[in-house]
Structures are given as structure tokens and as C-alpha cells.
N, C-alpha and C positions, 0 to 999 in steps of 0.2 A: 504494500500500500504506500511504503516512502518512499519508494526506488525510485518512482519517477526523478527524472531531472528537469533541475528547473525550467530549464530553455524547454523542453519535451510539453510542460505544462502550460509555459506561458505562450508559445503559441498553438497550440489548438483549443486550447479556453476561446479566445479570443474574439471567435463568432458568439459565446453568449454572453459575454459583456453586458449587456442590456437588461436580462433575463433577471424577474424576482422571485421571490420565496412567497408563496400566497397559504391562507389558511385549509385551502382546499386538498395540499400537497401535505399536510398535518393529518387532514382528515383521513385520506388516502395511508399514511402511516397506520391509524387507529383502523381500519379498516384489513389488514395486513395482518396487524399484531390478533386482530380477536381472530380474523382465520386462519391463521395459524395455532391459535391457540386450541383452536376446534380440534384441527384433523395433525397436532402431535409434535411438533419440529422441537419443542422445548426437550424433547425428549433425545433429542438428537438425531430423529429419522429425517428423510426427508431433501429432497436438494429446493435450496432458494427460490430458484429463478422457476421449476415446476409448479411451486404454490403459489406464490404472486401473478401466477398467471391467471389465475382464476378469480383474480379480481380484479373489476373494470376499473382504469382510472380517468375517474371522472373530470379532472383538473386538464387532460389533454388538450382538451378544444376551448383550451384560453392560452394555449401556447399559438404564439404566430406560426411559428413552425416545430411540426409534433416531433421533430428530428434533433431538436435543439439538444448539446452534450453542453456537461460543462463537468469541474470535482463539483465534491457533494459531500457533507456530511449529515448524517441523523441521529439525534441526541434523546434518550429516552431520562425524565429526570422523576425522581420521587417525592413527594411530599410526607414531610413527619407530621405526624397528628397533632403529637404533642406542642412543636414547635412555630408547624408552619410554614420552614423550611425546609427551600426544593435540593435535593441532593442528588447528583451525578449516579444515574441505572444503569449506562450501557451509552457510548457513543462512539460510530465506526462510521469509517467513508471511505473515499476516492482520494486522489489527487488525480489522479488519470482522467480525463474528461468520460462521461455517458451520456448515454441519453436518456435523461431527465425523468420520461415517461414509465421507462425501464427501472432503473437506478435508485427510485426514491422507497419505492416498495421494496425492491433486495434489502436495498441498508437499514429499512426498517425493522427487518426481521433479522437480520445479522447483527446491528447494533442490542438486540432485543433478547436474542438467543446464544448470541457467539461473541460478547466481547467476553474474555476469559478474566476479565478481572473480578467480574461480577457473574453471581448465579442465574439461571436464566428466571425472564419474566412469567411470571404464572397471574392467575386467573384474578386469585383472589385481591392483586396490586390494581388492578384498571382503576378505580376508581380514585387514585393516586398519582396517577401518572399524567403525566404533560412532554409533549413531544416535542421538538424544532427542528427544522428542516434549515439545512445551511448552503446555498449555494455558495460557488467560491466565484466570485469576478473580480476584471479586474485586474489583472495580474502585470507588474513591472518588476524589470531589472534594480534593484537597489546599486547604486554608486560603493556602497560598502555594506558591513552589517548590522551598520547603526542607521539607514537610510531608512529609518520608517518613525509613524509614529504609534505610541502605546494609543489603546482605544480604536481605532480607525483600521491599521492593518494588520493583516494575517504576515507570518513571514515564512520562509522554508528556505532551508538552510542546506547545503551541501559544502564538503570537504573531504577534503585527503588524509593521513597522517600515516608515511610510510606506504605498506600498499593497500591500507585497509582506506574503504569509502566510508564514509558518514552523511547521513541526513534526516530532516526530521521537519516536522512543524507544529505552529500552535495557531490556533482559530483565532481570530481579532480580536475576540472576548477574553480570553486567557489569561495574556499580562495585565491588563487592568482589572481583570477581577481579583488578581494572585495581589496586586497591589506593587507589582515587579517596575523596576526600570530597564529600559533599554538594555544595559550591560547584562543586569539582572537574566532576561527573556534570554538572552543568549548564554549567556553559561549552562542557564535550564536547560535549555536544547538540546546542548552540546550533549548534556547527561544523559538528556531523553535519546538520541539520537543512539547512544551507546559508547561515548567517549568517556575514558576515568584517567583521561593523564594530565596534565597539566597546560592550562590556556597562557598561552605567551601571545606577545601583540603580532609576529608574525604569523600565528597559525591565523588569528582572528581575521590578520590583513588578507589571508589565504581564503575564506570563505566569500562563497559565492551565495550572495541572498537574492532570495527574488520575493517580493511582497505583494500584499493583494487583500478583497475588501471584499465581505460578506454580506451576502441578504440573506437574511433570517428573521421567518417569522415564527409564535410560539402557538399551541394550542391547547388545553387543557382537557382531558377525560370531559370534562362537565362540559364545555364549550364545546365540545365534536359532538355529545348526548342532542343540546339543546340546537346547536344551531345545521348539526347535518344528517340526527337522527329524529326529527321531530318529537323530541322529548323523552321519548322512550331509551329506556338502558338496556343495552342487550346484553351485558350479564346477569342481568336479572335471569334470562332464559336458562343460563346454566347455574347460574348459585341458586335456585330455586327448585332444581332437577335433583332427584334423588338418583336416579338412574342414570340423570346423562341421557335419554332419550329424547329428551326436550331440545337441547340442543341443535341437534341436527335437522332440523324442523327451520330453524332462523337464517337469516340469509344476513350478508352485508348490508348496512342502512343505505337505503338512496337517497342519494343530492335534492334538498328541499328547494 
């Protein structure tokens, strides 16, 4: 997922520059997650791109063009009851450009079921959950690897050391939310990326950054219920099943 090289990324992004994050591509997330959750993939069966097939997405025909690629990440977050804060479930992407149409449902359910840092999403969480969808646009050459600013860009980093490669990146959101500076974001990197030797100013001058600026929008379990399920909770249909028979009986909510 980090291989890409910069140059590789920044241009074939490029045609979706333009292109936003809408609540309907959220929706379409929620849509994914509960049919998944039907017929089993938390379980580890199952290939990605087979199940998400069987869900129509309905966010298509607001795309100018249904071919549009772009990177993409999908962010599954949880809410504490107690607290009320959202905390990081699952969040996996591209840097490789797709298309969009394709791409949002995959990482749905891959962010959902297969980031290995966290267990997979089960049933009883939906009503906890809040999803975001990240396109990446946007995409330039940095002058060095302080040419960006915290809040605004995403950055992605590539390096040498010896014959080993390194690279890595972090979302626009990231350093400012960490409360990082500049140097800060980049040492992180470095570490994320898989580097533990020591940053000198020539390795740093040695890195090739390329920076770039996300559209993301959020959605809430409640907000996909009310505004694209006409009110109705479809796990009602399985928390209410004794048998699970129930279930399969329900189908994906359609676009009100």
C-alpha cells in the first residue's frame, strides 16, 4: 500500500483533482459493512471485491465521470459511551489511484475487517460507528521535506538508506490532530515508514516528499439510519433475531 512512488502517484491522481468526498460514499461504506456482516467476511471467508459486488452504488451517477481513480482512504471510528469520544476502528487505503466506484466499498470492508491492528467489526458496534471517506487530491512535488503545511497537507515520504527503501505517509489530519510540528511529522514517518537509525540533516536533505490535500467527508450510524435508511435501523432485523433467520429477509437501505 506504501510502495507507491511519489512521482507514480502524483501523476495519475491528477485527473481527479476536482473530485469530493460526499455523504452518499459514507453511506455506501454502511451499506458494505452491514452486508458483509450478513453473509460472514469478519470471519475471515470470503474475497473483497466478490461481496461488494452485490451492492449497488448508488453515489455513481453524481460522479461526472463513473471512471474517475484517485488514492482513497476509509476510516471506521468508534464512539465511547461513557465519554463520547470517537476513537480510531480500522482505517486502510490506497495511494495507488482507483476507481472510486470500485474502491470505496473494498476499503470499506478491508478497513473494517482487515486492519490487523484492531479486531474485526461485529454487529453489535453499528450503532457506534461513524465512517469517513478520504479522497487524496491534489498532489505536488515538495521543494524539500518541510515544504508543506500542518493542517492542510497530507505528505508521503520516500528515501534511501544504504540499499534499503523507505516510505510512508500520514492523512492531512494527522499532525494536527497528534499536535506535531513539521520536524515532529517527519521523524514520525520516518519511524512509521520503518526507519530506527538515526536522522542526520543529510539523510532528511535526501528525502523526496510529495504533499497533497484531502476531501473528506464524515457520517454517523445515526445519520446513514435517518437520512438514507428512512428511519429504520436494520440491525434491529438481526439483534432482534433469535435464529438469524430474520436477517436474510432484509436487503441494503435505498437512497431516499
Amino acid at each position: 500500500m506504501l510502495k507507491s512512488s511519489a512521482g507514480f502517484v502524483q501523476k495519475d491522481a491528477s485527473p481527479a483533482q476536482e473530485v469530493l468526498a460526499t455523504k452518499e460514499m459514507c453511506y455506501h461504506c454502511f451499506d458494505v459493512l452491514i452486508y458483509c456482516l450478513r453473509n460472514g467476511p469478519q470471519h475471515g471467508g470470503g474475497n473483497p471485491t466478490q461481496l461488494v459486488e452485490g451492492i449497488p452504488c448508488t453515489f455513481a451517477t453524481q460522479l461526472a465521470d463513473p471512471t474517475t481513480a484517485c488514492p482513497l482512504f476509509v476510516t471506521w471510528e468508534q464512539s465511547s459511551r461513557s465519554s463520547g469520544i470517537w476513537k480510531l476502528r480500522g482505517c486502510i487505503g490506497t495511494l495507488a489511484p482507483r476507481r472510486i466506484v470500485d474502491a470505496v466499498g473494498e476499503y470499506a470492508q478491508i478497513a473494517a475487517f482487515r486492519d490487523r491492528r484492531f479486531r474485526s467489526i461485529a454487529l453489535h458496534e453499528l450503532e457506534s460507528l461513524r465512517v469517513a471517506v478520504s479522497l487524496l487530491v491534489k498532489y505536488e512535488p515538495c521543494h524539500d521535506a518541510y515544504d508543506w503545511e500542518v493542517g492542510v497537507h497530507g505528505i508521503i515520504i520516500n528515501f534511501r538508506v544504504g540499499q534499503e527503501s523507505y516510505s510512508g505517509t500520514y492523512l492531512p489530519e494527522v499532525a494536527k490532530d497528534q499536535g506535531w510540528t513539521i520536524p515532529q511529522t517527519i521523524t514520525s514517518l520516518m519511524e512509521k515508514a520503518g526507519y530506527r537509525g538515526t536522522v542526520t540533516s543529510d539523510l532528511l536533505k535526501s528525502i523526496k516528499c510529495t504533499r497533497y490535500q484531502s476531501s473528506k467527508t464524515r457520517v454517523t450510524f445515526e445519520e446513514y439510519i435517518r437520512d438514507h435508511c428512512r428511519g429504520i435501523n436494520p440491525a434491529t432485523v438481526f439483534l432482534d433475531s433469535k435464529s438469524g433467520d430474520a436477517g436474510h429477509t432484509w436487503q441494503t437501505c435505498k437512497p431516499m
